[in-house]
C-alpha positions in Angstrom: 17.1 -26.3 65.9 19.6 -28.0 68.2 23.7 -27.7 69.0 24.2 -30.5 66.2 21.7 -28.9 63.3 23.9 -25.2 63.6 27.2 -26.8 63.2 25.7 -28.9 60.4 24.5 -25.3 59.3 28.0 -24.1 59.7 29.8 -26.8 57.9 27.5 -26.4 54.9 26.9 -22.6 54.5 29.4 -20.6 56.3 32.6 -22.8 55.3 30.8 -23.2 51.9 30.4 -19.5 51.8 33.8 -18.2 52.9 35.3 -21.2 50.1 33.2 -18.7 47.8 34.7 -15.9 48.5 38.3 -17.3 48.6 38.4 -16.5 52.4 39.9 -18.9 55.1 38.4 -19.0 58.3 41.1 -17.2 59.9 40.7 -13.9 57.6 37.0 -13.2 59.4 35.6 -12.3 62.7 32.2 -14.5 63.1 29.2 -13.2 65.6 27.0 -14.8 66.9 24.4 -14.2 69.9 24.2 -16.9 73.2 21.5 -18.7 72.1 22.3 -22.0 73.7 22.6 -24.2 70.9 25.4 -21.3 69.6 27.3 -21.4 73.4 26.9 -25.4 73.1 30.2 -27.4 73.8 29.7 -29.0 70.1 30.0 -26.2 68.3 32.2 -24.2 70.4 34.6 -26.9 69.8 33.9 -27.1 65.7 34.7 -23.7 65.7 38.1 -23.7 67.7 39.1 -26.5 65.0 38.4 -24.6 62.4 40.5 -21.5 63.5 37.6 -19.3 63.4 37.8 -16.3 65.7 34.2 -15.4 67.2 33.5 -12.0 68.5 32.3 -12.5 71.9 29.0 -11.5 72.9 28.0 -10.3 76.6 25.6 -12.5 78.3 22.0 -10.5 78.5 23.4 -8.2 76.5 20.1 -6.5 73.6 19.3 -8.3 70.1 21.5 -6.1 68.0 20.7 -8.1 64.6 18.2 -5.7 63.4 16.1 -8.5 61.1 14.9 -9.9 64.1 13.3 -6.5 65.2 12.1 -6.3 61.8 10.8 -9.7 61.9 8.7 -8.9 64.9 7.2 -6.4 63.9 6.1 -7.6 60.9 4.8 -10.9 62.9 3.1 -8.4 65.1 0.7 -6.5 62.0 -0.1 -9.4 60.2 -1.4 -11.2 63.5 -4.0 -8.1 63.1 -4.4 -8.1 59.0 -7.9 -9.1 57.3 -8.7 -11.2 55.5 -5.6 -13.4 56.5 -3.5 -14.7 53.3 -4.5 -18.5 52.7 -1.1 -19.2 50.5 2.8 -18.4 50.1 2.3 -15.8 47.5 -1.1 -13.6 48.9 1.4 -13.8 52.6 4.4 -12.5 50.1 1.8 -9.9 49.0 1.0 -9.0 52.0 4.2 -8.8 54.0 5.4 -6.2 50.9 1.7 -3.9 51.8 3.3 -4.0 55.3 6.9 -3.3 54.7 5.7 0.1 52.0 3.2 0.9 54.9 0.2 0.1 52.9 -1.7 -1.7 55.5 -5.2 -2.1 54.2 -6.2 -4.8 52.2 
């Protein structure tokens, strides 16, 4: 993903989502990490025209969105789980074995 694809993201799903909700862009705080493409001039700018006030984020500061953590972890046992799912649903399967703690097959 580049500068261009997250304000395209942006324009679609967070304006889309805060239209929702009956919220202008001025009623929210919006965070975000500085991954380049966030930090990027383009969006930067996209988001100073659309009035939305972005929490800054100290530079090398730790990932604080807990998913990712998540995410990693879960990565990290199925890298290790036998037999490896072939499909969409046995991976589904399996990710919900991991995240109950039932790790055998």
């Amino acid at each position: 993903m580049d500068a261009k694809m997250y304000r395209h993201i942006l324009e679609d799903s967070l304006l889309g989502t805060l239209h929702d909700h009956r919220l202008g862009p001025s009623t929210i705080i919006f965070q975000h990490d500085n991954d380049p493409k966030h930090t990027a001039r383009l969006v930067q700018e996209w988001l100073e025209h659309q009035n939305l006030l972005v929490l800054p984020w100290p530079p090398s500061s730790p990932d604080l969105n807990i998913i990712e953590n998540v995410w990693a972890e879960i990565k990290k046992r199925l890298e290790t789980y036998r037999p490896r799912p072939r499909n969409t649903e046995e991976l589904w399967r399996v990710v919900q074995k991991l995240c109950e703690g039932k790790e055998g097959s």
